[in-house]
C-alpha positions, -999 to +999 in steps of 0.1 A: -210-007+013-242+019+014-272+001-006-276+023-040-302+052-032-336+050-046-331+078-071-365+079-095-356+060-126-357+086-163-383+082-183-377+065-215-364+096-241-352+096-274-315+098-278-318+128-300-339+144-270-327+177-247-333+155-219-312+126-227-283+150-237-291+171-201-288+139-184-257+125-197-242+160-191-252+154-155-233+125-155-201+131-173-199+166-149-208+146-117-172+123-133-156+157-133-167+173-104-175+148-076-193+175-055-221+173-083-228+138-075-230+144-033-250+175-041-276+152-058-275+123-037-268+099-064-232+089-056-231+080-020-197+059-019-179+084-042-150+097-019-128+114-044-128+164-037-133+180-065-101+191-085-106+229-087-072+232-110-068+255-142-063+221-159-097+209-143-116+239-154-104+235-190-114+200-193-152+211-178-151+238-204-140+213-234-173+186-221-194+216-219-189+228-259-192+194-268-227+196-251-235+227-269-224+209-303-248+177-298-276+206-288-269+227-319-273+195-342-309+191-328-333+187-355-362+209-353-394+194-340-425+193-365-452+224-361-484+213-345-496+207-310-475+198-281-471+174-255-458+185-216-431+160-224-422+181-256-428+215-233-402+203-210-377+191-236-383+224-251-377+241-220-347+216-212-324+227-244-335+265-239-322+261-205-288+240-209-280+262-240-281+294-216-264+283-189-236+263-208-237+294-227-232+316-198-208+292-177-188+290-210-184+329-211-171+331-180-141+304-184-131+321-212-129+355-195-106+341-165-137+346-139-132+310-127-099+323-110-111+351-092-137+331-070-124+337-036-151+350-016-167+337+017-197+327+004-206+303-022-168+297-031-148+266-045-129+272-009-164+263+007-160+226-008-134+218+017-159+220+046-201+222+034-194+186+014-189+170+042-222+187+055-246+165+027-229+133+028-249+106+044-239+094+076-264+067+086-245+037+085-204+027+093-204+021+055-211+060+045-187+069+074-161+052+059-170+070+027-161+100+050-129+092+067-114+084+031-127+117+016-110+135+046-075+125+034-082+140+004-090+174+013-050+184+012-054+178-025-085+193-031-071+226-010-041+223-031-060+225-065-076+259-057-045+276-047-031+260-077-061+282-095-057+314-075-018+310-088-032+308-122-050+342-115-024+359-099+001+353-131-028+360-156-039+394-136-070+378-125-072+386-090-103+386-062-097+420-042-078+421-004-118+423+011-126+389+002-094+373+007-095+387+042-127+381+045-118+341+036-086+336+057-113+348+088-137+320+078-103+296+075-099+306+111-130+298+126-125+265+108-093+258+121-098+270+160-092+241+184-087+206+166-100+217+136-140+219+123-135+184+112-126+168+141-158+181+157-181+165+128-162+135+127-170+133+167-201+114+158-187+087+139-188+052+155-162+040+179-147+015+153-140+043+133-124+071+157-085+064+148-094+062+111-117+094+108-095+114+135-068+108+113-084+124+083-096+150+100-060+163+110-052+158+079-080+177+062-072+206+088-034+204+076-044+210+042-070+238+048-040+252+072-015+257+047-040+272+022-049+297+048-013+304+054-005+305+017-036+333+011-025+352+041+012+354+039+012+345-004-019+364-022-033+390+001+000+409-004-001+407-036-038+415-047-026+447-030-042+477-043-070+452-066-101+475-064-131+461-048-157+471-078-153+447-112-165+474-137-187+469-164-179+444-188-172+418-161-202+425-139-223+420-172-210+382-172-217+381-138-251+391-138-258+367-167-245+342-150-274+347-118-301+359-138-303+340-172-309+374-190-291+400-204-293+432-180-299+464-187-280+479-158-291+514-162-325+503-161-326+478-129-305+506-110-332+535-117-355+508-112-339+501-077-342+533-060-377+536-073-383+509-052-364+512-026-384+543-021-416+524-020-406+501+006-393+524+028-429+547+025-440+510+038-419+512+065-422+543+078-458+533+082-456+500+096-428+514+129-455+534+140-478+505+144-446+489+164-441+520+182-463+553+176-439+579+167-408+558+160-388+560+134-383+521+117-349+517+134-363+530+171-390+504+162-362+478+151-346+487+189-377+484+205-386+450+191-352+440+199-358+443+233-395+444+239-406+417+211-413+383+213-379+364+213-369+331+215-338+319+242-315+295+235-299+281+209-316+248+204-351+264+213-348+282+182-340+255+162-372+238+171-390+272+167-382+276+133-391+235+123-421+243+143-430+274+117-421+255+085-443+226+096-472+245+099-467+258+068-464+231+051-496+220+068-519+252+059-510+260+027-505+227+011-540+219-014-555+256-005-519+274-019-501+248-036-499+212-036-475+197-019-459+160-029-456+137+006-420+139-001-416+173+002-432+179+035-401+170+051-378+198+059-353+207+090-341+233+104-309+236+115-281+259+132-254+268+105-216+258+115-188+279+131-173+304+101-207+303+080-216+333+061-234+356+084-271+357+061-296+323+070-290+299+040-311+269+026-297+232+010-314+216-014-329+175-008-308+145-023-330+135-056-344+106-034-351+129-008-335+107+019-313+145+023-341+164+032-338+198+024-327+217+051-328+256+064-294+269+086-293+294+110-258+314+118-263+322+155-234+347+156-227+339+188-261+349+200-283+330+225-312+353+222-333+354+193-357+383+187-383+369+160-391+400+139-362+391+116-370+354+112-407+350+102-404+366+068-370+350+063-379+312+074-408+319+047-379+325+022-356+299+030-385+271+038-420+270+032-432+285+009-397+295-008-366+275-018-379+244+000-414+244-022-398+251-051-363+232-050-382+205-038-409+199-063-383+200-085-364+170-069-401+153-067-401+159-106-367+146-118-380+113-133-396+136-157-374+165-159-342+160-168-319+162-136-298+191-149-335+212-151-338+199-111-303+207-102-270+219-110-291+240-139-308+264-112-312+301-121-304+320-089-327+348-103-358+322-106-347+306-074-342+335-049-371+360-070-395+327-062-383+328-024-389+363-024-419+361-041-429+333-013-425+362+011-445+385-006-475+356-008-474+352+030-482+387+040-506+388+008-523+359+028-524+374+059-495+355+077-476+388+087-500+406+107-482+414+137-465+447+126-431+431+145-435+405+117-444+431+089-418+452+098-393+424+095-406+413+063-409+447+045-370+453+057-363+417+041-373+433+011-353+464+017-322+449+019-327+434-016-336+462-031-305+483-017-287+448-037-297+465-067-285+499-060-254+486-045-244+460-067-248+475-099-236+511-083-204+491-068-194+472-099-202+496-124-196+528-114-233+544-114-235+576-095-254+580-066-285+601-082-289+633-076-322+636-059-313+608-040-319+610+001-279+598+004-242+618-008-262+627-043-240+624-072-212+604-051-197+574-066-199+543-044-172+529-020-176+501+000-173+522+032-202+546+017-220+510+007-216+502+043-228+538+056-261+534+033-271+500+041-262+508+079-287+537+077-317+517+063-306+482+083-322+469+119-294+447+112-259+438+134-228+458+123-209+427+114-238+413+093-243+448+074-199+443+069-212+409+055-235+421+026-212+446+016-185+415+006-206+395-002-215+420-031-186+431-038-170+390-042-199+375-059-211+403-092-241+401-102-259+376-075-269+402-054-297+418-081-311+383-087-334+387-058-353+414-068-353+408-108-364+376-101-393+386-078-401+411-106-403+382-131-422+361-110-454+392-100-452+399-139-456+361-149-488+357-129-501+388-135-498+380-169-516+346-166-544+359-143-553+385-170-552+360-197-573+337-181-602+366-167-599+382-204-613+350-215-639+347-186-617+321-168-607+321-132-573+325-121-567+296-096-539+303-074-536+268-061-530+254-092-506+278-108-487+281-081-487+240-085-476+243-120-448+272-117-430+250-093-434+223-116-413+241-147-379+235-136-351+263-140-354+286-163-334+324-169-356+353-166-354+358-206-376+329-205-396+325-167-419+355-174-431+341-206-436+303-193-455+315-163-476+337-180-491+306-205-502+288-174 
């Protein structure tokens, strides 16, 4: 068997702390779900797929109210000055509360059965789990083989949940169940996705894990057949947009707050706007007289681009590890464990957008950035700079891992399954923002990359919210004023203000459309995370202080996950 995994020990807490009750909530859901204990790294021989049943999702829903009970009975703590231990636990029952709160609110509304989408979907489980087991040793690859045989089961649960849906009337749109029977394809083609990752398993093993890799393709087969030929007839007619009430739980859910969606939408345009007075700019230091998309053509063709496949694989490790060598103890300080990252190229029937997955708690996972090729060979490098800064260094990889390096003194649920997309992807962003602030997007091929980066989340907002909630398009607005958004007018728009691929800009648009609410936690949460530290550099020059970067950059990552009804007033106290 696999030796146990050096996972940092908890410090000693009381029993009547946040933390112990955020811990033992760790465990009891990593019993439930199984995918919570590979995600972590902390259960290396379990072999069991997650049930994604309507009887499975009540029984997480019943552990998680009995959480919120043990919370509620807290006693208060005593007045007087605090400890960073009592800041965290602080922090720790803020945080579980919301999100238990929040996860809570959408079991009860019937969400948890319209979650087919291809991105970020229980479907996903049948293929990306297999992607962060370990596979060092015959032991963990038997661990593999025997999880293969169960991915029939697993595949059986979730249509057992889309069945719920479909007799309850809650129901994911034709676009994403189209969009998911395509992934199921590319999964399928050949001998099956499996068979190809199993390929590297040793000899001794071939006629065990071959074996459960036809059966894990016969079960993601006759899911596939049973969405195409079952529920994609009849979700006919299921509009694409959720409308209000639903898209509210949705954006609770990603952002931790409670959205004025009036407010982020004007908001959006504003600066959508901005940006693309940026941009303008910026294309005519690319190209004088070009427009931003006859730059984006030019660069596509004239710029520096990377060939081959693997070459730019080892371009974009070759980027993060300079990162992580400049800025770490001049920008942030970065733990020896942490300086570890790899880049990677995504698998076939990956979302189209570049993704990143977090390091095992003992880090022997590094955390790792993936790459969709597309089919492409040729890499132009405009597009990538900017977004290797967001996936890697400085963004999710700083941030997700300091908070591995801290869970022996966070609780694991702060470090983990309790991430905030909004304070995740707004610090990624926010990492973007830092690098051209520091000078690391000087080439206008770069800037103009970057600043398009930021485009595309801001058209999120407008599109999101406009999509789900019905928002018209304004009237002094450059596009259809006073329209009401489709998905083929949400394709025109982004289209018109994208360097991006036809197929990718197709993407975006489902993606929105199949996940409510995510798409506005970019933005919000970069928004949050410029306020917070302006807000802590005024405090500290208003009492004739310096504001050192380097240290509350050090700090910020240190916090664990927090919703955005809480980030902007932690960060500004540092």
């Amino acid at each position: 068997m696999t030796e146990p995994f050096d996972v940092p020990a908890p410090t000693a807490t009381s029993p009547q702390s946040a933390r112990a009750i955020a811990d033992r909530w760790v465990e009891t859901l990593a019993d439930l779900d199984p995918s919570v204990g590979t995600a972590l790294g902390t259960r290396p021989d379990d072999h069991r797929m997650p049930d994604l049943s309507p009887d499975a999702l009540a029984e997480r829903a019943r552990a998680a109210r009995a959480v919120l009970a043990e919370l509620a009975a807290l006693s208060q703590r005593p007045a007087g000055a605090s400890t960073r231990a009592d800041d965290d636990d602080r922090r720790c029952a803020t945080l579980l509360t919301e999100r238990l709160g929040a996860q809570l609110a959408l079991h009860d509304h019937g969400e948890e059965l319209v979650s087919l989408r291809p991105i970020a979907s229980p479907v996903h489980h049948l293929q990306q789990l297999f992607l962060l087991m370990p596979t060092s040793t015959t032991d963990d690859w038997h661990v593999v083989a025997r999880r293969l045989r169960e991915v029939p089961a697993c595949a059986r649960s979730y249509r057992a949940a889309l069945a719920a849906g479909l007799a309850t009337g809650h129901v994911s749109a034709p676009r994403q169940a189209e969009a998911v029977v395509g992934q199921l394809d590319a999964w399928l083609d050949g001998p099956g996705w499996w068979a190809g990752h199993v390929a590297a398993g040793p000899e001794a093993l071939a006629g065990e894990l071959a074996a459960g890799a036809a059966l894990a393709a016969e079960g993601v087969a006759e899911l596939r057949t049973w969405l195409a030929d079952t529920y994609l007839p009849a979700v006919a007619g299921t509009p694409d947009g959720v409308g209000r009430d639903r898209y509210l739980l949705g954006a609770r859910a990603a952002t931790g707050a409670d959205l004025d969606a009036e407010e982020a939408y004007t908001w959006g345009w504003t600066e959508l706007a901005r940006i693309e007075d940026e941009m303008r700019r910026e294309a005519d230091r690319v190209l004088p007289g070009a427009t931003p998309r006859e730059a984006f053509a030019h660069l596509d063709v004239h710029g520096e681009a990377v060939e081959g496949v693997d070459e730019v694989r080892e371009w974009l490790q070759r980027m993060m590890d300079r990162a992580v060598d400049e800025l770490d103890g001049t920008v942030v300080d970065v733990a020896e464990p942490v300086r570890r990252v790899e880049a990677r190229i995504a698998p076939p029937g990956a979302a189209a957008a570049p993704y990143y997955t977090r390091p095992s708690l003992d880090f022997r996972r590094p955390g790792r950035t993936w790459l969709p090729t597309l089919g492409r060979t040729r890499f132009p490098t405009w597009d990538l700079v900017s977004t290797w800064y967001h996936e890697g260094v400085p963004g999710h990889h700083l941030q997700l891992g300091q908070w591995a390096h801290r869970a022996g003194e966070l609780s694991r649920y702060q470090v983990s399954i309790g991430s905030v997309p909004a304070t995740t992807e707004g610090w990624a962003l926010y990492a973007e923002r830092l690098m051209d602030e520091l000078g690391y997007l000087a080439d206008p091929g770069a800037r103009l990359g970057y600043l398009d980066g930021h485009r595309m989340r801001a058209l999120r907002v407008v599109l999101d919210i406009g999509l789900h909630v019905g928002l018209p398009v304004p009237d002094d607005a450059p596009f259809r004023p006073g329209s009401r958004w489709t998905a083929g007018s949400a394709e025109a728009f982004f289209a018109e203000r994208s360097g991006s691929p036809a197929a990718f800009v197709r993407s975006e648009v489902v993606r929105y459309l199949g996940w409510p609410g995510q798409a506005i936690s970019y933005k919000l949460g970069e928004r949050a995370w410029l306020a917070g530290r302006a807000a802590a550099r005024a405090r500290h020059e208003a009492h004739g202080g310096r504001f050192d970067l380097r240290a509350w950059h050090t700090a910020a990552l240190s916090l664990g996950s927090l919703g955005l009804d809480d980030l902007e007033r932690e960060l500004s106290a540092l």
